[in-house]
MILO-82425 format. One record per residue: residue in three letters; x, y, z of N, C-alpha, C, O in turn. Coordinates in pm, whole numbers, plus 50000, padded with zeros to 5 digits. Each point is the difference from the previous one (the first is absolute). Layout:
! MILO-82425
ALAXYZXYZXYZXYZ
...
END
This chain:
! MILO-82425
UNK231892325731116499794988650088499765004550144499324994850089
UNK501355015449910499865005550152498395003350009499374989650023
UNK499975019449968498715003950029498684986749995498895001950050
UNK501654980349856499234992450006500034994750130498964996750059
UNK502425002050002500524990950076499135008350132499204993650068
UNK501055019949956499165007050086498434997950026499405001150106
UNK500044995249755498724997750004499554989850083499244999350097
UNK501644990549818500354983350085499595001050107498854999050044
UNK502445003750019499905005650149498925004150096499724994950109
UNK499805014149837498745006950054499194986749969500124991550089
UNK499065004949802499554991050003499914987450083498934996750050
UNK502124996749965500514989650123499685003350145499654991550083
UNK500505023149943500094998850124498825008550057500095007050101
UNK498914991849828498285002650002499804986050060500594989949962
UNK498105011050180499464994550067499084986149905499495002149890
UNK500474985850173499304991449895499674987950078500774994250077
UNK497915002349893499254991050129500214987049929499684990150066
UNK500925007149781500094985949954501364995450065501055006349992
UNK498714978250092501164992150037500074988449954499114995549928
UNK501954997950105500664990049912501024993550139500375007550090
UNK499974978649908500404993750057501945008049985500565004449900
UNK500024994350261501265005350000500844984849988499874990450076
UNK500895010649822501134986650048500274993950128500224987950006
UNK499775019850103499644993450111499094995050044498965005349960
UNK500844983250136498484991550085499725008350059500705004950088
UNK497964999749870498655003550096500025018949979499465007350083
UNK501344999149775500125012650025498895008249851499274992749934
UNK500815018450046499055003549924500205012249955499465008250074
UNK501094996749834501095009549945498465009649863499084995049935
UNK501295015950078499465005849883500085001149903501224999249985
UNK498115003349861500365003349924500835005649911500514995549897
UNK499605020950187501735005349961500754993850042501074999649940
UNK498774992950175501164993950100500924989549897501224999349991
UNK497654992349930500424989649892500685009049920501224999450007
UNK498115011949890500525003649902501325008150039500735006649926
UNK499364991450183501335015649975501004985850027501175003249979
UNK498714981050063500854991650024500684999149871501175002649974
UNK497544991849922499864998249888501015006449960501084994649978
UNK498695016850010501155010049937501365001650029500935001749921
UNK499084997450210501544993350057500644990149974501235000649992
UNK498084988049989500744989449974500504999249847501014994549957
UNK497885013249965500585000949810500905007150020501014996049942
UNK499195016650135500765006849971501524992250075501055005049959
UNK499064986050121501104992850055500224986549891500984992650000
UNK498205006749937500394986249909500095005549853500214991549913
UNK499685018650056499895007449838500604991749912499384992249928
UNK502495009950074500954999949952500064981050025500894994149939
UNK498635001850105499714980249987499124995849939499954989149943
UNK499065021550064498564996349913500535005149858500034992349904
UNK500265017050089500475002449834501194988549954499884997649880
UNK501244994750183500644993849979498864987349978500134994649890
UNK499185001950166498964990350001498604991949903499464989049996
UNK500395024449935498735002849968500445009449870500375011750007
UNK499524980849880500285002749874498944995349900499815004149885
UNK499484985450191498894996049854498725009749949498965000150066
UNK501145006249841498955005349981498444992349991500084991649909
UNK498795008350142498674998749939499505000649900498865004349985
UNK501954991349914500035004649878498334996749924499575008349919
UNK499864983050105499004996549944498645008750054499015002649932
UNK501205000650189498745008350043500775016849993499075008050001
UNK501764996749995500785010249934499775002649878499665011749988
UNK500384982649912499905002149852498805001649991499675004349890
UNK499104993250213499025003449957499535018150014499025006049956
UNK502124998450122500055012149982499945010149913499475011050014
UNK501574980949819500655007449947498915008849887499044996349933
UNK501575015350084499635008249908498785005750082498985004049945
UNK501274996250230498775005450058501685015650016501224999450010
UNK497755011649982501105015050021500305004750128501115004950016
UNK498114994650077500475000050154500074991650105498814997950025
UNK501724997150039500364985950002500355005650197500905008150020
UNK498474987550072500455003250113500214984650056499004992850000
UNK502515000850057500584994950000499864997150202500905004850069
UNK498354990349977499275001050178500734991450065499734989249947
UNK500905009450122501234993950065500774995849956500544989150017
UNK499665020149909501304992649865501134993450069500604992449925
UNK499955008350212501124992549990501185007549956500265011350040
UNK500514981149868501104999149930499695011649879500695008349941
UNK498264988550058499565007749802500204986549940499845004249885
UNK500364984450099500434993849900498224999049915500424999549884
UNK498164999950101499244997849967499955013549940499834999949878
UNK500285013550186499805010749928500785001149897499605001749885
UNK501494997450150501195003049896500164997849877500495006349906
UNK498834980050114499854993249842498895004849908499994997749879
UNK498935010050197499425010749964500095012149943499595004749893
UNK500964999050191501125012149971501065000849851500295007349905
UNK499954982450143501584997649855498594997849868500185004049885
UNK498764990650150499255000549840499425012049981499485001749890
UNK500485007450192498945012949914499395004350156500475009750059
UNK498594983349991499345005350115500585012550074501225001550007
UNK497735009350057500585006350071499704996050141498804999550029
UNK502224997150080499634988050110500255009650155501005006950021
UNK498154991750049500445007350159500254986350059499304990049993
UNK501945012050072500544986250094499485007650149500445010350051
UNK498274978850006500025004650119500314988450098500234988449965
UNK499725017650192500854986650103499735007850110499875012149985
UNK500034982550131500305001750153501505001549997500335008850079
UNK500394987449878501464998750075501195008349895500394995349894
UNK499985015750155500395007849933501424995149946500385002949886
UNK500424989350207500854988149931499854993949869500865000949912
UNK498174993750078499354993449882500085010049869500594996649898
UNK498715017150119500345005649886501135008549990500195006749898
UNK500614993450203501555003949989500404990449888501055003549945
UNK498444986550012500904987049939499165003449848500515000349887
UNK498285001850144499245004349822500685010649966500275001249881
UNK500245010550225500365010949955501845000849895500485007549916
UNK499954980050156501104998849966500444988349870501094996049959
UNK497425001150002499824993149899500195004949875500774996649910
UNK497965016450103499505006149951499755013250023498955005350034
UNK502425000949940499955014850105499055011649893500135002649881
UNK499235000850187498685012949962498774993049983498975003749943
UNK501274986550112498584988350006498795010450100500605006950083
UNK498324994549916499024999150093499684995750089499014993249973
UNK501365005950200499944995450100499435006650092500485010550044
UNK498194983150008499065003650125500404989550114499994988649955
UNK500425012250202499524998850087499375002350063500125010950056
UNK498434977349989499065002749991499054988650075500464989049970
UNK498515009850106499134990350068499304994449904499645008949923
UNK499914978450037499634997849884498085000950019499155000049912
UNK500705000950254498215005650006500065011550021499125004150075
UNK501675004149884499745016649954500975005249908501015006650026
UNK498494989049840501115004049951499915018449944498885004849980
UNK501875000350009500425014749962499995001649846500945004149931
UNK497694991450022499965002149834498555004850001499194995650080
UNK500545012949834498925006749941498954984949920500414990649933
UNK498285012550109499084991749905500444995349896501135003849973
UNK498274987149933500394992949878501195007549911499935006649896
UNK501464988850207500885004049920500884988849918500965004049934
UNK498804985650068500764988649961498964989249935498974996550057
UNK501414999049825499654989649913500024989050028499104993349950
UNK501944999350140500984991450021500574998750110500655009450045
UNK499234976950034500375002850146500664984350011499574991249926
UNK501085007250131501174988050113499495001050151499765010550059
UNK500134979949979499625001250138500444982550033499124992650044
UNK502025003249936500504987449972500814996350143500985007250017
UNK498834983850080500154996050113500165013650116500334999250119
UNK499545005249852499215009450114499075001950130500215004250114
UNK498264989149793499235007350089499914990150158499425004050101
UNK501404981249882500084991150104500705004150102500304993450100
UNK500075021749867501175003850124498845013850097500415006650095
UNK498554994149860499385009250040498784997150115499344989949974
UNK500305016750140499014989950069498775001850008499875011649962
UNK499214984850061499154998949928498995010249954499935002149879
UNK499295004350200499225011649929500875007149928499415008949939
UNK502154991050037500555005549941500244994849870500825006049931
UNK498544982650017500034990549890499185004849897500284998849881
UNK498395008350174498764999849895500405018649989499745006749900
UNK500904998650222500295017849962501075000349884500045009949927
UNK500754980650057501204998149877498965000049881499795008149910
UNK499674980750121499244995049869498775008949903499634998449883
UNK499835014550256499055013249965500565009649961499465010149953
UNK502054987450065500995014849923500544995749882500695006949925
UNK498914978750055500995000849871498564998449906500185000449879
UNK498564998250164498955003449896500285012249983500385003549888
UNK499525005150206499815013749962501215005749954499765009649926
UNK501624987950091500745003549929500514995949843501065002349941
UNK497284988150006500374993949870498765005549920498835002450031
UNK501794998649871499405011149889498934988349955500274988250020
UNK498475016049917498864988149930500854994649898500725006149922
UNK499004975650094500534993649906501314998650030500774995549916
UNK499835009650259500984998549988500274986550055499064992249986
UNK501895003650069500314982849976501344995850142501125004549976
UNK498774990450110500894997850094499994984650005499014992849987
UNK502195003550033500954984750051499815002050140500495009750058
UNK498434976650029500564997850153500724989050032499954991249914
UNK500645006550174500254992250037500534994750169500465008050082
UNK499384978949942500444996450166500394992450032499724990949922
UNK501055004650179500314986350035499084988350024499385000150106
UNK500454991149821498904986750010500484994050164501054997650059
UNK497435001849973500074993750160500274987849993501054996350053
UNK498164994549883500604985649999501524992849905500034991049915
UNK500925016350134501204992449941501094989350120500015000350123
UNK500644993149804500634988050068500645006050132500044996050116
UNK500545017649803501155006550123499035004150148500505003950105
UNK498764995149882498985012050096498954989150069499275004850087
UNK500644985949894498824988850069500894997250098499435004250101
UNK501744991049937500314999750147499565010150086500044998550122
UNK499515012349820499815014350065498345002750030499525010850036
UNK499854978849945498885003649975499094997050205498915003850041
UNK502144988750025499285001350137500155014350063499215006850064
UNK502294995749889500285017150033498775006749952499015003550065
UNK501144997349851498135007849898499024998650089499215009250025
UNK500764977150041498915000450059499855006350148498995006050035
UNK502134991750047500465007850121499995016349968499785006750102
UNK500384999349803499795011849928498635003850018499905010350066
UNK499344986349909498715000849939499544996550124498865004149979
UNK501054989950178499524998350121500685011950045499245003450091
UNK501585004349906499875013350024500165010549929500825008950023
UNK498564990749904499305010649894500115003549919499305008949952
UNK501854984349985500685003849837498854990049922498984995250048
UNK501655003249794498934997249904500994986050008501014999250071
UNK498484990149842500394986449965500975006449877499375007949930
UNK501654990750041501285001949898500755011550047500935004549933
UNK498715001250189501255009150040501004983950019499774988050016
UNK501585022549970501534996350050501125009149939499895007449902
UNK501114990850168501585005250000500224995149960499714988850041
UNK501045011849837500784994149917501505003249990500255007549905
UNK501114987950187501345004149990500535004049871499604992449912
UNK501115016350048500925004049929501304995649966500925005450062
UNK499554980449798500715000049950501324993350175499844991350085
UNK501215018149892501204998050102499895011150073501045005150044
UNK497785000449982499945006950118498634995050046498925004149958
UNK501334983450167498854994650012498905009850112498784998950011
UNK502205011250067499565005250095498845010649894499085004750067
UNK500904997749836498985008049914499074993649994500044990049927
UNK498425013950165498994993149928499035006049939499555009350066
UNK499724988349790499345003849959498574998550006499584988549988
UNK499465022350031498544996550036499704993349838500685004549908
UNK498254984450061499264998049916498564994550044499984993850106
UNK498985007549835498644996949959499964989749902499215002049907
UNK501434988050092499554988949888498514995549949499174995550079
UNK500665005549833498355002449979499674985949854500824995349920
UNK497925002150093499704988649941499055009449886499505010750034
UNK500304983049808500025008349885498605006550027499895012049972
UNK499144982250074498475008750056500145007450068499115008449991
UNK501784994250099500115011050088500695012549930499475011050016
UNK501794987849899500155006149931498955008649916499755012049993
UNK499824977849954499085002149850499345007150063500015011049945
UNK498984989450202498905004049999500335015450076499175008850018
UNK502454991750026500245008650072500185014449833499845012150016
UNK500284985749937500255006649835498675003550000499875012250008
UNK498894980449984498884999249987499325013450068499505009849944
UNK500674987450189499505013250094500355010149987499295009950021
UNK501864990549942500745013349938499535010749920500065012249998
UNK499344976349921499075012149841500744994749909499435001749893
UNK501704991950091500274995349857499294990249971499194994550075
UNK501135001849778499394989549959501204987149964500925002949923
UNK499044987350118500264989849992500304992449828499044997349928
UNK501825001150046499894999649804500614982250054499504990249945
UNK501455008250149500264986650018500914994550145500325007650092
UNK499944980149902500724999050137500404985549968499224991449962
UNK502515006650065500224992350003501494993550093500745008450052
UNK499594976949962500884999150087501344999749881499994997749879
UNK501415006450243501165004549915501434988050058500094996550118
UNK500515000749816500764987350072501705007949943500265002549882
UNK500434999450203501555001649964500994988150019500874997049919
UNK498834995050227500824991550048499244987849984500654989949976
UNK498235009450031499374987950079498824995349858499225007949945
UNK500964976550020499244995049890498594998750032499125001849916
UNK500654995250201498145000950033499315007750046498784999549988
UNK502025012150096499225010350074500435011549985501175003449985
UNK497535005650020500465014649958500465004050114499784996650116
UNK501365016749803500865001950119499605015750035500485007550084
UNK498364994949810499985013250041497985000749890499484993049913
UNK500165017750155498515001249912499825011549912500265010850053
UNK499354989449823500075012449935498605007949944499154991449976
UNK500455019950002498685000849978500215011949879500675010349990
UNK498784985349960500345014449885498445008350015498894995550026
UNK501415013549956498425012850019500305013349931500895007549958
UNK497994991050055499775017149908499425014150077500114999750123
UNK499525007749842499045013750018499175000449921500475004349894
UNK498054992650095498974999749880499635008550003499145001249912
UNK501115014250194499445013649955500425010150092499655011749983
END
């Protein structure tokens, strides 16, 4: 873990001209600047998010099964890999927040764990069949959205097969938020940036990109995968998706 976490590092704190709106009025923060937050704040909320966050994906998960390398892209908790794992798969749990897989590791001790930037990841060409990339990529900003989405073509073997997924822009919780979006976007962020607080630590805020299912879809699109489907996902809420999912492939 030590020599990934180093990579990390280095990685993050390389020069980078993509910006993104700062939680504060009128400021304009970088790329690493976001991701190394990113990573701070999982790594300060780990041990709440694993208390928290137990439901597996089971339905876009199982479409995994019986894929043999299985790389597991902001896994979080592990709870989506795991269940992978426990059937046969051989699974790499990767994450920004080395917290996070302190908790896979202790799940599942001799598990496979990369920390790691998820637009550079530290894997050799088509090494994986099978990929997770399940609420993630909304935490990433933006030219850094479609560099995620060009490493996990190339890190997927032909015929190989990845789960996306993001937070849906139009839900109930988030339309009070939508003049903010727009004050966002008059200085220079995109329409679905926002901070999103953390649970009982409200002072944690989290960057997201809430994205509407074409933007998604088409952001997969540019990438080089191919598109097999896309659809909206509901946990809490009976009319609106609460999140967008795209399933894709590698056709060569």
């Amino acid at each position: 873990m030590r020599r990934e976490r180093a990579y990390l590092n280095k990685k993050l704190t390389s020069n980078s001209l993509t910006l993104t709106l700062d939680r504060s009025p009128g400021k304009m923060r970088s790329a690493g600047e976001v991701k190394r937050e990113i990573m701070r704040i999982f790594d300060a909320i780990a041990e709440e998010f694993d208390r928290s966050r137990s439901r597996i994906w089971i339905e876009e998960v199982s479409l995994l099964l019986g894929r043999k390398r299985v790389l597991d892209l902001g896994c979080g908790n592990g709870r989506n890999g795991i269940y992978l794992l426990d059937k046969g798969s051989y699974v790499v749990f990767a994450d920004i927040s080395f917290n996070m897989l302190r908790i896979v590791g202790m799940k599942r001790p001799g598990s496979q764990r990369v920390q790691c930037d998820a637009s550079a990841l530290p894997f050799r060409d088509q090494c994986f069949d099978g990929l997770l990339f399940i609420a993630t990529l909304h935490h990433l900003p933006k030219e850094e959205r479609l560099a995620s989405l060009k490493e996990i073509r190339r890190i997927l073997r032909p015929r190989g097969f990845a789960v996306i997924s993001a937070w849906a822009l139009f839900q109930p919780r988030f339309l009070r938020k939508i003049p903010e979006m727009i004050v966002g976007v008059l200085k220079g962020g995109e329409f679905g940036d926002l901070y999103v607080p953390w649970g009982s630590k409200r002072r944690l805020l989290r960057y997201y990109h809430l994205m509407t299912r074409r933007e998604l879809t088409d952001l997969v699109r540019r990438s080089g995968l191919r598109v097999l489907s896309s659809y909206g996902k509901r946990f809490k809420t009976k009319f609106f998706s609460e999140n967008h999912v795209v399933l894709a492939s590698r056709e060569e």
